[in-house]
C-alpha positions in Angstrom: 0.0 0.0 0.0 3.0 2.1 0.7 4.2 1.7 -3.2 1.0 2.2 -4.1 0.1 5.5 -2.9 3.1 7.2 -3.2 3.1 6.3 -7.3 -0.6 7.4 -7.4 -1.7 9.6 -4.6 2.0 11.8 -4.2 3.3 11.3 -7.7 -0.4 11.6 -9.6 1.0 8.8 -11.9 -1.4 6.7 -14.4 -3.5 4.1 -12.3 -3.4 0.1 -13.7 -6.7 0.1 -15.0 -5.8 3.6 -17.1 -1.8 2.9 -17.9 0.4 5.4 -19.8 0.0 5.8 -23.4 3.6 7.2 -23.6 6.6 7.2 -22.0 6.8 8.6 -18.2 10.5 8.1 -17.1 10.3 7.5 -13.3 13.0 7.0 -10.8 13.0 4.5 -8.4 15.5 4.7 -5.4 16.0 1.3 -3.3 14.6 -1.0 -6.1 15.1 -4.0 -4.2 13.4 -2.6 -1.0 9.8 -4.2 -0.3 8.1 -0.9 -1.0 10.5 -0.1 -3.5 10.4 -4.0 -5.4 6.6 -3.2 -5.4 6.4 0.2 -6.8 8.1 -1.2 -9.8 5.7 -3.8 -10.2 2.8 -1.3 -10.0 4.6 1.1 -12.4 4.5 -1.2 -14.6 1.1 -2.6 -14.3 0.3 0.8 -15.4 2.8 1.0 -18.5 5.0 3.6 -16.7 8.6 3.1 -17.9 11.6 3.8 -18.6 11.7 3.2 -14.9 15.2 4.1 -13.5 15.8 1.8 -10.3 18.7 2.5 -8.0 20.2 -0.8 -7.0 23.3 -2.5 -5.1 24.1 -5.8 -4.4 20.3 -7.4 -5.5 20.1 -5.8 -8.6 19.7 -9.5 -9.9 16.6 -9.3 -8.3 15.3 -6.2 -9.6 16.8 -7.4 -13.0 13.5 -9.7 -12.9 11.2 -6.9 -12.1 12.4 -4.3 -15.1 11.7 -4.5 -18.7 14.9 -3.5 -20.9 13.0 -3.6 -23.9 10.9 -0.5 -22.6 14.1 1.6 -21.3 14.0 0.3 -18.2 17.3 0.2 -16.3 19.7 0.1 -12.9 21.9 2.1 -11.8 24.3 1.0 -9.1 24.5 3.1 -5.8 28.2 1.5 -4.6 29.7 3.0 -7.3 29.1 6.4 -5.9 26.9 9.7 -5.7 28.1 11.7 -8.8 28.0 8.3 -11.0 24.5 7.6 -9.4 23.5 11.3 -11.0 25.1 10.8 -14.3 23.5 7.0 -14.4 20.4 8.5 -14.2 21.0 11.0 -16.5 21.9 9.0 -19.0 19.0 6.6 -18.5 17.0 9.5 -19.5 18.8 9.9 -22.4 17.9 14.0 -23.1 14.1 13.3 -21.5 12.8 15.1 -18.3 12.5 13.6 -15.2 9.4 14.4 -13.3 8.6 11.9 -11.2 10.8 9.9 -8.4 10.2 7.9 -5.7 12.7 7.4 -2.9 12.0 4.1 -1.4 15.2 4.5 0.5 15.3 7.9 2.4 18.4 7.9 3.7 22.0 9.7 3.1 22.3 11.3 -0.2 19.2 9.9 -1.7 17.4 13.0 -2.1 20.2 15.0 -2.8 20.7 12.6 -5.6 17.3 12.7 -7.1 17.6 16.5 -6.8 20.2 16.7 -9.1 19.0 15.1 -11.7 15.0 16.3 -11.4 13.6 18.8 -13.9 12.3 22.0 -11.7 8.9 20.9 -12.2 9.3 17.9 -10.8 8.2 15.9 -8.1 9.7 13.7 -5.2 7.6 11.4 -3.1 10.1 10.2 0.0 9.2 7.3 2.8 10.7 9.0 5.7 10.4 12.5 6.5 14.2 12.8 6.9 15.0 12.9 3.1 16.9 15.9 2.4 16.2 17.7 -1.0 17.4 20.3 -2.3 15.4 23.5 -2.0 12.6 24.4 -3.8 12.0 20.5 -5.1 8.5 19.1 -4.5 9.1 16.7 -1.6 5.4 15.3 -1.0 5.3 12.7 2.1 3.9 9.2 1.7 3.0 6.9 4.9 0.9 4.5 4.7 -1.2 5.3 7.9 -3.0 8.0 6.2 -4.9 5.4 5.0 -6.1 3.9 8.1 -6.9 7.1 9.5 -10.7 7.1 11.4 -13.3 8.5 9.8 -14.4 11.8 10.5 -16.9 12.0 13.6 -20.2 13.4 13.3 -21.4 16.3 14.8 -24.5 16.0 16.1 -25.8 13.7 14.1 -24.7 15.9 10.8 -22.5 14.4 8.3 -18.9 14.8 8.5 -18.2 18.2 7.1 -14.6 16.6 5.4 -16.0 14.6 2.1 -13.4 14.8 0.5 -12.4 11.3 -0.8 -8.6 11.0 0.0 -5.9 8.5 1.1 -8.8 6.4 3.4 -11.1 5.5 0.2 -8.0 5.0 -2.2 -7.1 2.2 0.0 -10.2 1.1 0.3 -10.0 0.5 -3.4 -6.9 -0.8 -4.0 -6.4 -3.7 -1.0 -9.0 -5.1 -3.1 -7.3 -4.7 -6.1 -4.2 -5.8 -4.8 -6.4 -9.2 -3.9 -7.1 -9.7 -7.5 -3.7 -8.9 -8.6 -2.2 -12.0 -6.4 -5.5 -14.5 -7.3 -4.8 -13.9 -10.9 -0.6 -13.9 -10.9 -0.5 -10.1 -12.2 0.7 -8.9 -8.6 3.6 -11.4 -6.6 4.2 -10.8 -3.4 7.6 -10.0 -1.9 10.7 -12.7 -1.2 10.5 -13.8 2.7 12.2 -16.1 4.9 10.8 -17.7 7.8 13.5 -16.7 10.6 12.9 -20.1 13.1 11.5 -20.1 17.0 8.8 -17.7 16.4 9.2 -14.7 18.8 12.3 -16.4 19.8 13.7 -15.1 16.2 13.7 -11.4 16.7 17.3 -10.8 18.0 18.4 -12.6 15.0 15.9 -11.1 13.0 17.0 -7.2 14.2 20.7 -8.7 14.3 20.5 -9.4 10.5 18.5 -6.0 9.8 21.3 -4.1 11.5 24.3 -6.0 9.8 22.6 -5.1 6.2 21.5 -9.2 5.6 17.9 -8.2 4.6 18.4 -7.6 0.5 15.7 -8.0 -1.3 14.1 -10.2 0.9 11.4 -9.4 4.6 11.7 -11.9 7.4 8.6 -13.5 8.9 8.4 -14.9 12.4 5.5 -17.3 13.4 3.9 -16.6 16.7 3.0 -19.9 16.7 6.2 -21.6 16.7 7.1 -19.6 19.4 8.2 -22.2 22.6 5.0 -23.0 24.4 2.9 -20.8 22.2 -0.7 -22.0 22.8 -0.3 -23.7 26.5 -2.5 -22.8 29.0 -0.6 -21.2 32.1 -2.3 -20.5 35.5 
């Protein structure tokens, strides 16, 4: 849902049911993230492409996700900030870039993107600490506007906010995204079952902090947590 509003809500971008009828180069930074792995696949359920995805060690994994054929392409982050800029840059090839999405958030990300977005452009970033350079059109995206409460009523009077925001997009697409994984079109994201249920999270965090988790979100069962279910008086 985090992919999906950013592309759609914050960057105004083509919906799947409505894709692009030309190109729309779009930058993705941390392609091999969860949110960021998923935002290509919903890019390019709605045609958008040349997508740019920013990549490291699992580019083989976003390899899968890209089409090459469409301009899609990846540009290494270990190779550096200024050959990160020019590798998008050249990914363009002369076209604007107007839309990015920094799945990543971190560092030089959005100083990054900066450089190489046209001064109409727009940046969508995951965590409010992105720094972009100024004047760029930084537009938040977290995922619990959507499950903010409805509007009270007053009264007994209907809510006086009606307009239909971030709440009744996601009410429409957790559906969708249903339908996508039913009928193949949508896949969810790699995972590995970390063992001993709740006994897993130090190694889970361990492997989070030592940079394990490419491409790839851990999943702990509760119950195969030691003594999980027993009755205790």
């Amino acid at each position: 849902m985090t992919a999906a509003l950013g592309l759609y809500q914050r960057l105004e971008l083509p919906l799947p049911f409505r894709p692009a009828t030309s190109p729309i180069p779009l930058v993705i930074y941390g392609g091999s993230s969860a949110v960021g792995a998923f935002a290509i696949k919903l890019a390019t359920q709605s045609n958008i492409h040349p997508i740019i995805a920013i990549a490291g060690k699992s580019s083989d994994f976003v390899e899968k996700l890209i089409d090459r054929s469409k301009g899609d392409t990846i540009v290494d982050y270990r190779k550096g900030d200024e050959a990160v800029v020019e590798g998008i840059k050249q990914a363009l090839g002369g076209k604007k870039l107007l839309h990015a999405y920094d799945a990543t958030a971190e560092g030089s990300t959005g100083s990054n993107i900066s450089k190489a977005l046209d001064k109409a452009g727009v940046v969508t970033a995951v965590l409010p600490t992105v720094k972009v350079a100024e004047g760029v059109d930084l537009r938040q995206t977290n995922v619990g506007s959507v499950h903010k409460p409805e509007p009270a009523p007053t009264g007994g009077a209907a809510p006086k906010d009606k307009t239909l925001g971030d709440r009744e997009f996601g009410s429409i697409f957790f559906p969708l995204f249903t339908r996508g994984l039913a009928h193949g079109w949508f896949t969810p994201h790699p995972h590995q079952v970390i063992p001993g249920g709740l006994a897993g999270v130090e190694e889970a965090l361990k492997n989070l902090e030592a940079g394990k988790a490419a491409a790839v979100k851990y999943v702990l069962r509760i119950a195969d947590t030691e003594g999980a279910g027993q009755d205790k008086l």
